[in-house]
N, C-alpha and C positions, 0 to 999 in steps of 0.2 A: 645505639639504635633506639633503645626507649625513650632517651634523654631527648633524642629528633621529633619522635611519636609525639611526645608529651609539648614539646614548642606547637608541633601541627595542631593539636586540640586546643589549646589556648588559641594559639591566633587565630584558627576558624572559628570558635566560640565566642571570641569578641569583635570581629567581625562580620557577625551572622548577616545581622540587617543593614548590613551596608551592600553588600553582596548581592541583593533580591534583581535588581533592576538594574543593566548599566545598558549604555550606547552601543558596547562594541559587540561584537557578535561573539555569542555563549556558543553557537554550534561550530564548531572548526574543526578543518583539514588537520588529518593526521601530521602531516608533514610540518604545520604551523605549531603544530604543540610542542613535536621533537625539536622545532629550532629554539621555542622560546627555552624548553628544558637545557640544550646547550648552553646556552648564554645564563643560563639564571644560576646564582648563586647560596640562595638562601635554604638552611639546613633540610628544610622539608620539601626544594624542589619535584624529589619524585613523588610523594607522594599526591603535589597537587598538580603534578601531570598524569599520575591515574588518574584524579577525579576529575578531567577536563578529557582524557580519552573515553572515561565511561559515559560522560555527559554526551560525547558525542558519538555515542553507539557503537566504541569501539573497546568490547569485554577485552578481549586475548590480549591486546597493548595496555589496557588496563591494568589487567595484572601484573604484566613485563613491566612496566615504570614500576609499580609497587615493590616488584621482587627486587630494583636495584640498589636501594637503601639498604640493603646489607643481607636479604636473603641467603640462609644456608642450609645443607643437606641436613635433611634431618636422619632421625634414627630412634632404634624402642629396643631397650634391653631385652635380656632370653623372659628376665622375669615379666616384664610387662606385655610382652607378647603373650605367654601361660596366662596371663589375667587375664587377655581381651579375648580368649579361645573358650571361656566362662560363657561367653554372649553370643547371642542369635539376630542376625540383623529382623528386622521387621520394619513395615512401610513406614514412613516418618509421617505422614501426612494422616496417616490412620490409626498410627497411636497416639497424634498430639490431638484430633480430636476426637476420640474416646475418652483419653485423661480428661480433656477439658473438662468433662461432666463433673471431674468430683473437684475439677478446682474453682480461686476467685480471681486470681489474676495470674497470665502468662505475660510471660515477659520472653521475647526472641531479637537478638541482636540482627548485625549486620558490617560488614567491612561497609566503605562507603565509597569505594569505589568496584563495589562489586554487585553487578545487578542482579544475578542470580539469586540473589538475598530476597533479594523486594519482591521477584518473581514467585519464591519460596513462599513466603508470607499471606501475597495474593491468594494462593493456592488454598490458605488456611480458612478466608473469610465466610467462605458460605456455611459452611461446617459450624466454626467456634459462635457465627452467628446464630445458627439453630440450637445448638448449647447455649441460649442465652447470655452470652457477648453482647453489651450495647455500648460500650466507651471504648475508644481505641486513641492512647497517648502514644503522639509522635514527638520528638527535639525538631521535626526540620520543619516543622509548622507554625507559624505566626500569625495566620489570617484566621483574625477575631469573629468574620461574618461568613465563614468559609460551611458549614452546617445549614445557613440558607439559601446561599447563592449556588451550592453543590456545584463549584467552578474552581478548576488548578488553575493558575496562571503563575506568570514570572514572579509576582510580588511574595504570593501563599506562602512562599518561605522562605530557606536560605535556599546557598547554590548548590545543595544537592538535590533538592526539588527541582530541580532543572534535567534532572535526568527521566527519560521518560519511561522507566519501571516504575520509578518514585510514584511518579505524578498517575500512572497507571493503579498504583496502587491505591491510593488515597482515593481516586476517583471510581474504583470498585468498590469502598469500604464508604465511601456517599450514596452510591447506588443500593448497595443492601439494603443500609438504612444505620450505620452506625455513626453515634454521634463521638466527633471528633476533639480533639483535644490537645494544645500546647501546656507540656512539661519541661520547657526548656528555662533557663532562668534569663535574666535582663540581666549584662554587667553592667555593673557601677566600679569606677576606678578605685581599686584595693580589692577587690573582690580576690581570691585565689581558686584552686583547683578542687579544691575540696569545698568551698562555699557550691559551685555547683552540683555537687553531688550531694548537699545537703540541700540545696532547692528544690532541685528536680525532685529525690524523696517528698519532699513536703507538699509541692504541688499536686501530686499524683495521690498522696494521703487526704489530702481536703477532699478531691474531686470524689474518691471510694468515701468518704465520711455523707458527702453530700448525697451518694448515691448508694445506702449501702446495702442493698438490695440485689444491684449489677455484678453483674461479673465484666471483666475491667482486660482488652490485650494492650500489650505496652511493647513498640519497636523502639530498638534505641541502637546505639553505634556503640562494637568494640567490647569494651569493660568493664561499660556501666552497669551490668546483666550479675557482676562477679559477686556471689554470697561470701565469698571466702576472703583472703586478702588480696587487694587489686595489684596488680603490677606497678602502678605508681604509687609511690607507699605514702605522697605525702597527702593523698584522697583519704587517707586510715582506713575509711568503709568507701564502697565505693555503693551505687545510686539504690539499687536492687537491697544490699546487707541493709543501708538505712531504713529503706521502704519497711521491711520485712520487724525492723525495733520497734518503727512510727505505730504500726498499724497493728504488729498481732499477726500479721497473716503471711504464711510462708508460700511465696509466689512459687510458679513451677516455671522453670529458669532454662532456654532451648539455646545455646551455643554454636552458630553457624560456622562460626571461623577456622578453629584450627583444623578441620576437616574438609575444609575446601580447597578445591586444585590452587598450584600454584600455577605463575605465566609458564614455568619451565619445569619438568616431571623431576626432574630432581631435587626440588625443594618443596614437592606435597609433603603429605605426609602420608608413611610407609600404612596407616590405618585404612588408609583410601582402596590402595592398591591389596591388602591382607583381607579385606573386605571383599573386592570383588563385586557389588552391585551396579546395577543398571536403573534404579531408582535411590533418590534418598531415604537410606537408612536410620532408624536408630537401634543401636543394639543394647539388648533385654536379658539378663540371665532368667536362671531357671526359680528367684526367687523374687522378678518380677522387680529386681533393680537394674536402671538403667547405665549405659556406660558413657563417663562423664571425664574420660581421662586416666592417667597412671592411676592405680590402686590410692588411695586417699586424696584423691584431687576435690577440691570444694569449689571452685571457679562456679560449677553452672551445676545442674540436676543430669542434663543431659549432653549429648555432643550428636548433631546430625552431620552423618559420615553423606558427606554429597560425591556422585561416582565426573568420574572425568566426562569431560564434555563432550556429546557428539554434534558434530554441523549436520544441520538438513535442511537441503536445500540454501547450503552457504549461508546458515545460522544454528546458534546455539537451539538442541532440541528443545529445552525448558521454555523457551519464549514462547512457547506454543501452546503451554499449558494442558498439557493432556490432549490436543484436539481441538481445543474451544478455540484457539485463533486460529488464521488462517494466513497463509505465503500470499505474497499481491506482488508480483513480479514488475520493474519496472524496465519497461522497452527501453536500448539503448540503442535501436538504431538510427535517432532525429538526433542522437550525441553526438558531437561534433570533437570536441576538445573536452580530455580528461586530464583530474577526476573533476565529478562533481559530488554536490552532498544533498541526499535527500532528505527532505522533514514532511512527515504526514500530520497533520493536523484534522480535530474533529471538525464535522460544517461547525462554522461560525466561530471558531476558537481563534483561531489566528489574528483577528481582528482586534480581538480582547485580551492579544500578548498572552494566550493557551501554551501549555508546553507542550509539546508535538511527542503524539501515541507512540513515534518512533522514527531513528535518524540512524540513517546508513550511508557510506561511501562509494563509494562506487571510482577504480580506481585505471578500469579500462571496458572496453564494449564487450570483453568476452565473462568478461564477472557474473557469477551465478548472484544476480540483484532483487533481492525478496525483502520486503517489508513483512514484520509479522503484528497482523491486527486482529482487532475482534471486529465482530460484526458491524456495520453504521459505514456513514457518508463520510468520506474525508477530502481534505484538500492538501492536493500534493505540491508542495513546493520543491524546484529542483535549482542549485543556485552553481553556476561556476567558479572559478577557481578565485575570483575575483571575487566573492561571495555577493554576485550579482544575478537574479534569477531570472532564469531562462527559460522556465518552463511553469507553470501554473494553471491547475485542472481540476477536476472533482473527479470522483469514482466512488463507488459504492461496495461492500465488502459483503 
C-alpha cells in the first residue's frame, strides 16, 4: 500500500502542470468516475478516483475510493489508550491560534482528497492573520501573478485546485490580504523523491530569509509536515525536518490525517470515537504537551482529532463554517431528467474558467439539494446527464 501511495505522488508531482487546463469536463457524474475506476488498471486507480469524486463535491465517495486501496481496522493498545486518557481535548481552532502568537511558521497538512482539510484551514485565516501571518505557502499553486490578479481559475494550479474548498480557500487568504506563495519544485528528468523534499525546503527558506520579519503558514499534502522519519524512507527527511536544519526555526507542525473519519467507521480510528467531540479537537495534558500520536511519536507536534461528520441540510456541517455560509436550495421542480450536476460560480468567474464556490449532484427530485456559499452574486450552472446545460441564472446570497 505505501509502495502505491509513493507511485501516486510521483506521478502527480510530475504531472502537476500538464493537468491545470484540459477539454474534457473536470466536474463529473458520480457514476462516470465508478465506470472509469472499473475499467482502470493502474496501481493508484483509487486514489485518483477520490480525487476526481472530491473535485466533484462528492466528500463520503471520496473517502470510499480512498479506503479501498487497502484500508484496515485499526486499533490502540491498553498502554496507549492510558497515554491518550493524560489529555484533555480543547477547541482546535483556538489553540492553534493562541499558539500562533509565539510561533514563526505553521505548517498544517491535508489528505487531497479530502475537503474538510482546506475547510479546516480556511477556518484558521483570519485569526493567524491577526497574529501577524502575511506568507501563506501552498504545493497546488503555480500562478506567478495570482497576488495581483486575486483570481482562482483552472490554470492557478494543479488538479487539486480544481476542487472548490481549495479554490475557496486561497481566495479567502487573497481577500485578507495574504501574500501567497509557490513551494512546490519544477521536475527535471532524474530528479527523485527526495530532490523534492529538498526544494520545497529550500524554497520556503529563501522566501522566510527574504521576509524575515513574517511570520510564514505553510499547507501541504500528507508527509511532507513529518519532523521525524517519513514513511517513505528513501525522502531520508522529509520537507518540514529539512525546513527546520535550513532555517534554525522549529515550525509548529498540525497533522490533520490520521484523526479523520474514514469512508467506513470501521476503519477511523478508535481516537475519533475515545474522544467523543462535536468540534475539532486537539488534546493537551496537564503540562501543556500536546498529543501527536502513540507515546514517542515524532511525525507532527500535534494531531487534530476531527469528530464524524454530521449532514445538514444534505451536507457536511463544516462547509458552513461556523455560520458564515449559507444553504441556497436548488428547485428541482423545472428537472425533468436525472441526475444533474450543479456548479455555482462567482459573477463573472465562469467566463474566466473560475472554479466554481461549489458542485453538488443531485441525483433525483426528492434530494435535500443545498449549495453551501458565502455571501455575493453567483452564477448557477446546472448541466444534464450529457453534461449539457440546462439551466443558467444569477442569484444572490
Amino acid at each position: 500500500m505505501k509502495q502505491v501511495f509513493t507511485i501516486l505522488l510521483l506521478v502527480l508531482s510530475f504531472s502537476f502542470k500538464l493537468n491545470a487546463q484540459t477539454k474534457k469536463e473536470i466536474y463529473k457524474f458520480s457514476e462516470d468516475i465508478s465506470t472509469k475506476l472499473k475499467k482502470d488498471t493502474v496501481p493508484w486507480r483509487f486514489q485518483s478516483a477520490a480525487v476526481d469524486y472530491s473535485i466533484s463535491g462528492n466528500y463520503k465517495k471520496a473517502l470510499q475510493a480512498y479506503d479501498m486501496q487497502g484500508a484496515e481496522r485499526q486499533s490502540i493498545s491498553t498502554k496507549d489508550s492510558l497515554y491518550f486518557d493524560n489529555f484533555k481535548p480543547t477547541n482546535a481552532k483556538d489553540y492553534i491560534i493562541n499558539r500562533s502568537k509565539k510561533e514563526r511558521v505553521i505548517i498544517i497538512n491535508e489528505a487531497h482528497n479530502n475537503s474538510m482539510h482546506r475547510v479546516f484551514t480556511t477556518s484558521l485565516l483570519k485569526g493567524l492573520y491577526k497574529n501577524g501571518y502575511r506568507y501563506f505557502g501552498l504545493e497546488v499553486l503555480y500562478d506567478t501573478l495570482i497576488n495581483k490578479s486575486k483570481f482562482v481559475n483552472l490554470e492557478s494550479g494543479n488538479i487539486y485546485l480544481h476542487e472548490s474548498q481549495n479554490s475557496n480557500l486561497i481566495k479567502e487568504a487573497l481577500n485578507i490580504g495574504f501574500v501567497l506563495f509557490d513551494y512546490e519544485y519544477d521536475y527535471v528528468k532524474g530528479m527523485t523523491a527526495k530532490d523534492r523534499e529538498i526544494i520545497q525546503a529550500e524554497k520556503i527558506a529563501k522566501m522566510m530569509e527574504q521576509h524575515p520579519k513574517d511570520k510564514f503558514l505553510i499547507h501541504c499534502g500528507y508527509d511532507h509536515l513529518n519532523e521525524g522519519i517519513p514513511e517513505i524512507k528513501s525522502w531520508e527527511k522529509a520537507m518540514a525536518g529539512r525546513l527546520s536544519d535550513r532555517t534554525g526555526v522549529n515550525p509548529f507542525t498540525i497533522n490533520q490525517i490520521p484523526c479523520s473519519e474514514k469512508g467506513s467507521p470501521e476503519f477511523s480510528n478508535p481516537y475519533i470515537r475515545i474522544a467523543n467531540q462535536k468540534k475539532p479537537v486537539i488534546m493537551v495534558n496537564g503540562n501543556a504537551e500536546t498529543f501527536n500520536g502513540p507515546e514517542g511519536n515524532g511525525v507532527a507536534d500535534c494531531r487534530i482529532i476531527h469528530p464524524v461528520t454530521v449532514y445538514k441540510k444534505g451536507r457536511p456541517d463544516w462547509l458552513y463554517l461556523d455560520g458564515r455560509r449559507k444553504a441556497y436550495r436548488i428547485k428541482t421542480d423545472s428537472i425533468i431528467n436525472f441526475p444533474v450536476l450543479v456548479l455555482a460560480y462567482r459573477s463573472n468567474e465562469f467566463e474566466k474558467e473560475g472554479v466554481p464556490a461549489d458542485v453538488i449532484e443531485i441525483n433525483d427530485k426528492n434530494q435535500e439539494a443545498n449549495l453551501i456559499l458565502d455571501k455575493g452574486t453567483y452564477r448557477i450552472l446546472i448541466k444534464n446527464r450529457d453534461y449539457k446545460t440546462i439551466f443558467d441564472y444569477q442569484t444572490k446570497i
